[in-house]
N, C-alpha and C positions, 0 to 999 in steps of 0.2 A: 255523664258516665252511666247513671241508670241506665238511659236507652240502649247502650249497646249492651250494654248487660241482657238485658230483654230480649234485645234482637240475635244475641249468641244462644239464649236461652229455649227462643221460640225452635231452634234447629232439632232439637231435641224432643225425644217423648214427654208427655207434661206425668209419666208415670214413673218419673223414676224412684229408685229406693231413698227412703227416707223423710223427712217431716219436710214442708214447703220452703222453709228456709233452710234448709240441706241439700235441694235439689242439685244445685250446682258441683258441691263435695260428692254426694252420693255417685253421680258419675264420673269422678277425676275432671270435670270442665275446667278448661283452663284458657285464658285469651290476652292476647297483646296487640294492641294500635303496633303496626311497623309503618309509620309515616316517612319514611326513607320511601319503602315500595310501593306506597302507599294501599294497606292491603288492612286485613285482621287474621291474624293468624288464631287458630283456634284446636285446641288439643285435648282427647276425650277418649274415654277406654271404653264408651261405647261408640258407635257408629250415628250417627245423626239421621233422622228422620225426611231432613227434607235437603236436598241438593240442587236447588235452582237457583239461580240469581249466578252463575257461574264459578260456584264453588267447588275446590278440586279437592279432593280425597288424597291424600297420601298414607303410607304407612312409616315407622320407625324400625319393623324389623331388621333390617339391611344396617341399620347405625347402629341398633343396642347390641348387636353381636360386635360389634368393632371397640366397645368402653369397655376396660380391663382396668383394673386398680395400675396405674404406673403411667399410662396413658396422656398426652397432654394434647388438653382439647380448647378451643376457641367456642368463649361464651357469651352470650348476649339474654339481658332479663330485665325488665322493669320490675323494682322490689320499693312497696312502703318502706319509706326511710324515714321513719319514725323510732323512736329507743323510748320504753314502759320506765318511767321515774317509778326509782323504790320506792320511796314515803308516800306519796301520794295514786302511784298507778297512770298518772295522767302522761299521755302519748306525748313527747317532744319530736319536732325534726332534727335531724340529726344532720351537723352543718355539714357544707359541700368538703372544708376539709378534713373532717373526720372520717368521710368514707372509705379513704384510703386501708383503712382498720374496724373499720366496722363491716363493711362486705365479705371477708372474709370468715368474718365470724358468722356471717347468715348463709355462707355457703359451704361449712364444714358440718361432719365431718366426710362430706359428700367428695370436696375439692379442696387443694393444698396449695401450697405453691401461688397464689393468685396473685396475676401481673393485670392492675385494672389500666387498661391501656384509655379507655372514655367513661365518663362521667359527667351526667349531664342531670340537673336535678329542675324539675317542672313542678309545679302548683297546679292540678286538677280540683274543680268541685264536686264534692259527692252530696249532692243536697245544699246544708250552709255549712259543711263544712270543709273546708282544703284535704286536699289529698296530695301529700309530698311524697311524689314521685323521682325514683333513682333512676333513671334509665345509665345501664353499663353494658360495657364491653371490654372485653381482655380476654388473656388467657389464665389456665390454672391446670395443674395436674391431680387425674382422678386417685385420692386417700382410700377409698372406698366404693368398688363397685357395687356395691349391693344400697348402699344411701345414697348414690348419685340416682340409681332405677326408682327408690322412692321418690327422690324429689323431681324427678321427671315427670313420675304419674301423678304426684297430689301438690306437685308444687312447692314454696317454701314463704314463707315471712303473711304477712294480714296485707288485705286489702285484695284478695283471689277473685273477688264480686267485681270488681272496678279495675280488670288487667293487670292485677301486678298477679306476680309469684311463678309465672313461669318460665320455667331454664331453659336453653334452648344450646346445645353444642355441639361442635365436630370436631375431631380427632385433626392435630394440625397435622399438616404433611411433612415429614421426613424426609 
């Protein structure tokens, strides 16, 4: 996972704001493997530096004027599915059936209503140690326009360095 970290990285100016272990934060960088299209999808408030190897620029304008608080949108996101033990601090994976009630809670108070239609949980290595990976899909309706724009731009839950935390939705059709 390092590598693509690296290689989402290189896309970018190596000057951006903030200390070298921020650089990522510092420009909202955000990325997910979509092995369905086989692609890397990759989402950033600044514009990227280098555009070869066939990669295509899009914008979100045209979508974020369509999310209104009431809205119900189709979501897809790979999120650490791990849960902080009180006493100790120490990261647990959070089993495949508790998700059902824990996604929710990592996606408010952004989205309400959450129908997790897929759930599929993977073991990535970051280094020596595992990275449990949630990859979902459902629907949910937007609670709050103004925290779903945040978690759009900076993402939502750990593991932002290694693809997880970014939401990705559309408004279902009517």
């Amino acid at each position: 996972m390092r590598g693509v970290h690296q290689a989402v990285m290189s896309l970018f100016p190596p000057e951006l704001p903030g200390e070298q272990q921020a650089r990522r934060a510092g420009g909202d960088i955000l990325y997910r493997l979509d092995d369905e299209h086989q692609r890397l999808l990759v989402q950033a408030s600044i514009p990227p530096q280098r555009t070869d190897h066939d990669i295509a620029l899009t914008t979100l304008d045209g979508l974020l004027g369509r999310l209104s608080t009431g809205v119900r949108v189709r979501f897809t996101a790979d999120l650490n599915a791990v849960r902080c033990q009180a006493r100790t601090g120490r990261r647990l994976p959070v089993p495949a059936g508790e998700l059902p009630m824990w996604v929710p809670e990592r996606l408010a108070p952004a989205l309400d209503d959450v129908d997790l239609l897929d759930a599929t949980v993977l073991t990535r290595v970051k280094g020596r140690v595992p990275l449990v990976v949630a990859r979902l899909g459902g629907t949910a309706t937007i609670a709050d326009a103004d925290a779903l724009m945040r978690v759009l731009r900076v993402g939502t839950g750990r593991g932002k360095a290694y693809g997880c935390g970014l939401l990705t939705v559309l408004p279902v059709a009517s």
